[in-house]
C-alpha positions in Angstrom: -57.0 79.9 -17.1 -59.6 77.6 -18.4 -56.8 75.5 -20.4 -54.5 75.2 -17.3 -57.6 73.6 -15.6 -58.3 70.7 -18.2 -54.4 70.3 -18.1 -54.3 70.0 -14.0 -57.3 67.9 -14.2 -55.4 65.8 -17.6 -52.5 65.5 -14.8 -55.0 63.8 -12.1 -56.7 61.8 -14.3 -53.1 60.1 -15.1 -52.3 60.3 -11.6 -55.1 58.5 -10.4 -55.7 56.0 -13.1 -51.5 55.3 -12.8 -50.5 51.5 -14.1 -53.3 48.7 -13.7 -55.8 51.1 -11.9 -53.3 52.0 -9.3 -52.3 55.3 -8.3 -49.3 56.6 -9.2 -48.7 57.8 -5.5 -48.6 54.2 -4.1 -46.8 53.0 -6.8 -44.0 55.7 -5.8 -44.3 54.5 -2.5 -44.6 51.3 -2.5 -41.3 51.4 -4.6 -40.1 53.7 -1.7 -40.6 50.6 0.8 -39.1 47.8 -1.6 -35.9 50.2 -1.6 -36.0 50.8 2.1 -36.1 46.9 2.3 -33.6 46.1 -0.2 -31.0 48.8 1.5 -31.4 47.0 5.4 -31.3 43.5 3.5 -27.6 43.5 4.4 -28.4 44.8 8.0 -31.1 41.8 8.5 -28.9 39.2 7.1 -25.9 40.8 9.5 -28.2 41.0 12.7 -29.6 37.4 12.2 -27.0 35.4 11.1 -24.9 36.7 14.0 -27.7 35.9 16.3 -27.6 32.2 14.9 -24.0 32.1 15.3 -24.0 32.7 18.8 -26.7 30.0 19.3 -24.7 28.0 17.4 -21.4 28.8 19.5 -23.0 27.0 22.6 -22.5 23.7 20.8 -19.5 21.3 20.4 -20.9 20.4 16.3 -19.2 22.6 13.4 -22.6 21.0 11.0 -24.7 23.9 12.6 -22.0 26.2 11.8 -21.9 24.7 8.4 -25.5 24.9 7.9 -26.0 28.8 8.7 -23.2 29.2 6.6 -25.1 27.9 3.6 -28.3 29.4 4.2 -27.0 32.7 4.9 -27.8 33.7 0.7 -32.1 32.4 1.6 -31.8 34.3 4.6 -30.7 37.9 2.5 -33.6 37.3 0.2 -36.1 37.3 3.0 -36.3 41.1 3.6 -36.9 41.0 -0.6 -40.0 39.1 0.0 -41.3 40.8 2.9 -40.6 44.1 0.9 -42.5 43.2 -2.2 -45.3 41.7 0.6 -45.8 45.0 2.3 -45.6 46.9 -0.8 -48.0 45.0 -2.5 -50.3 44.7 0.2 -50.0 49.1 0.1 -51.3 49.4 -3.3 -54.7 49.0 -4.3 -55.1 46.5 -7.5 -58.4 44.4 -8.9 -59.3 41.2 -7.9 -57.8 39.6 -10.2 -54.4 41.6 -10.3 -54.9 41.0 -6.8 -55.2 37.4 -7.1 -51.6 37.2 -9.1 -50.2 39.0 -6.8 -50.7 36.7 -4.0 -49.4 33.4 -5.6 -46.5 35.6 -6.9 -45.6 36.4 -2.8 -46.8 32.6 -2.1 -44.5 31.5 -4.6 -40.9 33.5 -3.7 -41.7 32.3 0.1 -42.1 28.8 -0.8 -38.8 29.0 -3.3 -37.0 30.7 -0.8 -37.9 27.5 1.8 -37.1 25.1 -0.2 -34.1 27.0 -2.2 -32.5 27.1 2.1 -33.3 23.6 2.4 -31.9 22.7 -0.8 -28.5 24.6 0.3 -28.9 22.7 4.1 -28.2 19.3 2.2 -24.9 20.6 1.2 -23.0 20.4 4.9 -25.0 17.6 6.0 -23.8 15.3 3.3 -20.1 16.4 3.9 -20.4 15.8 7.6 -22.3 12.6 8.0 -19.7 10.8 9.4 -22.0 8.0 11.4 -23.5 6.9 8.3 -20.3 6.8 6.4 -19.9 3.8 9.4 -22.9 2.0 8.2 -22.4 2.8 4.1 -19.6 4.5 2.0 -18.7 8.3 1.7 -19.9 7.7 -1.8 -23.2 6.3 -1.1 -23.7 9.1 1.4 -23.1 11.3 -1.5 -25.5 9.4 -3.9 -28.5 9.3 -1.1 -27.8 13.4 -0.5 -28.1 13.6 -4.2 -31.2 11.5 -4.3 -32.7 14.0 -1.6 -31.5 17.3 -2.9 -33.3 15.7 -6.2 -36.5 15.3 -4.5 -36.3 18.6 -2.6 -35.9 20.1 -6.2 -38.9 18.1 -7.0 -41.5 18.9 -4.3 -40.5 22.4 -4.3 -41.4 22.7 -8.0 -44.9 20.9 -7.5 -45.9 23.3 -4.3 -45.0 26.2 -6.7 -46.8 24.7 -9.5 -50.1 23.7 -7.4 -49.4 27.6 -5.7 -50.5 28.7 -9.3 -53.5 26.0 -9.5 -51.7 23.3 -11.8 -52.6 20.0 -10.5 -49.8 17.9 -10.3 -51.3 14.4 -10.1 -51.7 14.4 -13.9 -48.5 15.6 -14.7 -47.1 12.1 -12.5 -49.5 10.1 -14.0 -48.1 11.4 -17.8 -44.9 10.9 -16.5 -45.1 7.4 -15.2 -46.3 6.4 -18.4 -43.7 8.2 -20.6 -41.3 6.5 -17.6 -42.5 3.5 -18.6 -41.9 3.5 -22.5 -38.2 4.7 -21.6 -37.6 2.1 -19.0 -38.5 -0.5 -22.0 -36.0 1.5 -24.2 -33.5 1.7 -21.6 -33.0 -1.2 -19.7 -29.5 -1.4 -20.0 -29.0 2.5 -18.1 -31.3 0.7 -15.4 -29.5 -2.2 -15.2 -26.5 -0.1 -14.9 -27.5 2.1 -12.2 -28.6 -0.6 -10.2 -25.2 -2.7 -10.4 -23.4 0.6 -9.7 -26.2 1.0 -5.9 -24.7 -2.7 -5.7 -21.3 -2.4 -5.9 -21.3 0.7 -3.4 -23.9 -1.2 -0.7 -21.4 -4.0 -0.9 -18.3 -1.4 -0.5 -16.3 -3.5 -3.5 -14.2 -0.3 -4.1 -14.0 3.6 -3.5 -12.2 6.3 -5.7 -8.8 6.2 -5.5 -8.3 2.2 -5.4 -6.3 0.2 -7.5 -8.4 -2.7 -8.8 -8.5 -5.4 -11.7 -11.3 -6.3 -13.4 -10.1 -9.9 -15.2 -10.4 -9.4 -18.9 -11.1 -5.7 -19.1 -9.1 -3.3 -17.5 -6.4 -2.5 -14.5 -5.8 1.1 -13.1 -7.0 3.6 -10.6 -10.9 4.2 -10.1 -11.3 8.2 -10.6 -15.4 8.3 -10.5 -18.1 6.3 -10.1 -21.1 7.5 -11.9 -24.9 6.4 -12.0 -24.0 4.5 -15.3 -20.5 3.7 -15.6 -17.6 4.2 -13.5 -14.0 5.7 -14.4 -10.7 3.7 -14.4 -7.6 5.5 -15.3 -5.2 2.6 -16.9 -1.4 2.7 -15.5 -0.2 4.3 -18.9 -3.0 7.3 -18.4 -5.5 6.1 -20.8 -9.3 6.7 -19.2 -11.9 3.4 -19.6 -15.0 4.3 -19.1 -16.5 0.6 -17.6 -20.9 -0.1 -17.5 -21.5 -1.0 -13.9 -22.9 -4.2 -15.1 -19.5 -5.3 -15.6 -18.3 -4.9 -12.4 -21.0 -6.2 -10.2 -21.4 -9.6 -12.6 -17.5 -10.0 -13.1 -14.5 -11.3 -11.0 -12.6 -7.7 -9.2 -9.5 -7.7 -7.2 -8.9 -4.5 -5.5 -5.4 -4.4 -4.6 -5.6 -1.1 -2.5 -7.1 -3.1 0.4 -4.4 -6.0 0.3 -2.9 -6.2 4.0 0.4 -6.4 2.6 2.7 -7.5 -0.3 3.7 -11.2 -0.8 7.0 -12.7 -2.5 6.5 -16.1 -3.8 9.5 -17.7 -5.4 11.1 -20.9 -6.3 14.9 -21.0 -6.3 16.5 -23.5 -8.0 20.2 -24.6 -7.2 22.6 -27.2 -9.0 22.0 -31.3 -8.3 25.7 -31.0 -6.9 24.8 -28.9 -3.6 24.7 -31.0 -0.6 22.7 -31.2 2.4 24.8 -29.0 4.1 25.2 -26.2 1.8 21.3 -26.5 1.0 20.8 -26.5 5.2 23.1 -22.8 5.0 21.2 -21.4 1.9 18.1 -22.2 3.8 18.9 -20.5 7.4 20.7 -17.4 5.8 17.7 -16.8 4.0 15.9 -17.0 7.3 17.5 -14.9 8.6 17.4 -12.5 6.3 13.9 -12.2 6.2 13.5 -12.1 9.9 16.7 -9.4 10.7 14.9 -6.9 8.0 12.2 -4.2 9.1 10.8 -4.3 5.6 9.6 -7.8 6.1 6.3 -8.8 8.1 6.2 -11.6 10.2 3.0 -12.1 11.5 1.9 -13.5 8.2 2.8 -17.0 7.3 6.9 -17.3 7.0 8.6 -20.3 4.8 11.8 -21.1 3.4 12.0 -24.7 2.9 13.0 -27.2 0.6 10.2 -27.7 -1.5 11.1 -30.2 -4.4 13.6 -32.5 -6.6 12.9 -30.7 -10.5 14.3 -32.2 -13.4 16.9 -30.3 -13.4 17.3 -28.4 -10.1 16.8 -28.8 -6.3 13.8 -26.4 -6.1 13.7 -24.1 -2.5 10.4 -22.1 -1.8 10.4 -18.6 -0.4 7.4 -17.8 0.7 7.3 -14.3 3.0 5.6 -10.7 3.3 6.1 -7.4 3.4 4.7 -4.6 5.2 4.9 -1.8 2.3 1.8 -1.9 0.0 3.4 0.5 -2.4 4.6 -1.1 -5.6 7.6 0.7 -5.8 8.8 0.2 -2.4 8.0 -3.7 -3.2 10.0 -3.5 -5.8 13.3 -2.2 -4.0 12.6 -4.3 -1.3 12.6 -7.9 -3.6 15.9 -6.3 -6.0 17.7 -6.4 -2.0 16.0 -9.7 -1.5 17.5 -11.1 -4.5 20.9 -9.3 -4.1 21.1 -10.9 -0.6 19.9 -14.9 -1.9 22.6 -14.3 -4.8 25.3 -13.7 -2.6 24.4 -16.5 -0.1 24.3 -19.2 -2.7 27.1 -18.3 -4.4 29.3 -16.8 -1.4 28.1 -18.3 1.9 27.3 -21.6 0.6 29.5 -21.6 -2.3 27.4 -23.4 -4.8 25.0 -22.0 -8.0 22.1 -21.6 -9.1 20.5 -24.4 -11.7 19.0 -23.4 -14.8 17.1 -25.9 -17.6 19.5 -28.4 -18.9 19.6 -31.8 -20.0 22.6 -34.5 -19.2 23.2 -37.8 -21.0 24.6 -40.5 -19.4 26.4 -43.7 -21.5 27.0 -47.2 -19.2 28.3 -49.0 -22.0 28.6 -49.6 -25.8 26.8 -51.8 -28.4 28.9 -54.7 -29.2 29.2 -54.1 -32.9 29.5 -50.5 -32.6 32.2 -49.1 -34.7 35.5 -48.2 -32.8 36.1 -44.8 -32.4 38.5 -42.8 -34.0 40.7 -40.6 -32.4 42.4 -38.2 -34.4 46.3 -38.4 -33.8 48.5 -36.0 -32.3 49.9 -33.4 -34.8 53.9 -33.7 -34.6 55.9 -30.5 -34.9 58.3 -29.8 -37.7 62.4 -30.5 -36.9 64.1 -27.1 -36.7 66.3 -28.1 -39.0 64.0 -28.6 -41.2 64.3 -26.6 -44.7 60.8 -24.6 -45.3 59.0 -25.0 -48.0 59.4 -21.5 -50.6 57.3 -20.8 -53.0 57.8 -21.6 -56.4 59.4 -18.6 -58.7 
């Protein structure tokens, strides 16, 4: 009997003495209340999400919508937190287990603030339509990005000051390593400021079609903090410095109004007034009895000039497709039509680059010129010539 005394009193001993000086009792129950917690985490999350929804019902805006929807994961781990409080708060530890604890609670509650306000950013960038008014979607995006940084940033320093590391050092260590990489790296800054430039000024967005003269022609795909993305018209990526583009002439042809056709036509020195006066009209009319044509823009069709060899005609018009293939289809009709009225309509033809030589007279003692004479045909009774045996 004495034995199973020292044994139950063994058992106490480990009972009461249990992990870190706290009894094993609390530890079983305090796991008991994280569990409990952790099983009406779903329930919470249900019961107040729901609750913010119908709040959020009573309002015209979809952002609030948007915003519960992407705080709903922060909002789950709360009951976690509150759990781990409570049980914490049930067991009995040291001082300075104690201590530990505490900036371990202080800690999830400020990461779970900041973790929801981090998520928050998210729908408020895609819906900020009255700024995209004043700047472009993609400097919305790049100021969002800019905060989401800093709410990254702050976050980590309340943590770290939560856990008595002074952060003040820490900037001043990293201002100065800034500064020896912004000596190193002046051409990323440079970079990254051309690229806020170009997107303050609005020069283009992703998707355009731009030229930049003496480097490269396509479609923009990205524009990044360094460089932006042009995909060329035969698929090839170039990858351009911003640098480039905010010191170097651009021409975005996305935001052209419409398409122009500028052409010269050239007829023959033989066509008359009239027949110039018909080319002239038809073409005209042409222009103004098709739908593909715009005629708000500046319209002319006139006889510009007297070439060297050709009477030159100007057609000067617009259309109102910007697409390059539809332009195309458009100016093949166009030039179907102008062939058929010079040649048909006003029955003349179109001049190409030749040179004429005209004689009035000749030298005195030239030579007389010799013509060739006729060739005379044979009699028919004739006898042909046989070849020798």
């Amino acid at each position: 009997m004495e034995q199973l005394k020292d044994f139950w009193m063994l058992v106490q001993e480990v009972w009461s003495d249990g992990v870190l000086g706290v009894d094993i009792g609390q530890l079983i129950t305090a796991l008991g209340i994280l569990m409990i917690f952790m099983v009406f985490r779903g329930l919470f999350a249900r019961i107040v999400l729901n609750r913010l929804h119908a709040l959020s019902r009573r309002t015209e805006n979809i952002l609030d919508d948007q915003v519960i929807d992407a705080i709903a994961p922060p909002i789950r781990f709360i009951p976690i937190v509150v759990g781990l409080f409570i049980a914490f708060e049930y067991m009995t530890f040291s001082t300075e287990f104690a201590d530990l604890g505490h900036q371990a609670i202080k800690s999830m509650i400020a990461f779970t603030i900041f973790w929801a306000l981090f998520r928050a950013l998210t729908p408020l960038s895609l819906v900020s339509e009255r700024l995209e008014h004043i700047l472009t979607l993609l400097m919305v995006q790049w100021i969002f990005k800019t905060v989401r940084i800093a709410v990254v940033f702050i976050g980590g320093a309340v943590v770290l000051e939560i856990w008595g590391i002074a952060v003040g050092p820490l900037l001043a260590g990293f201002g100065l390593f800034g500064v020896a990489v912004a000596l190193g790296a002046q051409d990323v800054f440079k970079n990254l400021i051309a690229g806020i430039t170009v997107i303050a000024e609005k020069r283009f967005e992703v998707g355009d079609w731009i030229r930049v003269e003496g480097t490269v022609e396509g479609t923009v795909e990205d524009i990044g903090f360094r460089s932006t993305s042009i995909r060329r018209f035969d698929k090839a990526p170039v990858h351009v410095p911003n640098a480039k583009l905010s010191d170097t002439a651009l021409i975005n042809f996305t935001r052209m109004t419409h398409r122009r056709i500028y052409w010269t036509l050239g007829v023959v020195y033989g066509t008359n007034v009239d027949q110039l006066k018909i080319i002239r009209d038809e073409i005209t009319a042409y222009i103004h009895g098709e739908d593909a044509f715009d005629k708000e823009p500046s319209t002319f069709v006139r006889i510009d000039s007297f070439n060297a060899s050709s009477i030159d005609i100007m057609i000067y018009c617009f259309t109102k497709t910007k697409v390059w293939g539809e332009w195309l289809e458009i100016k093949e009709d166009f030039a179907f039509a102008i062939k058929e009225i010079v040649e048909q309509k006003a029955k003349t033809s179109f001049a190409f680059p030749s040179t004429s030589l005209y004689i009035e007279s000749m030298p005195a003692d030239a030579p007389e010129a010799f013509i060739p004479p006729e060739k005379k045909a044979a009699p028919k009774d004739a006898p042909k010539n046989t070849a020798a045996k």
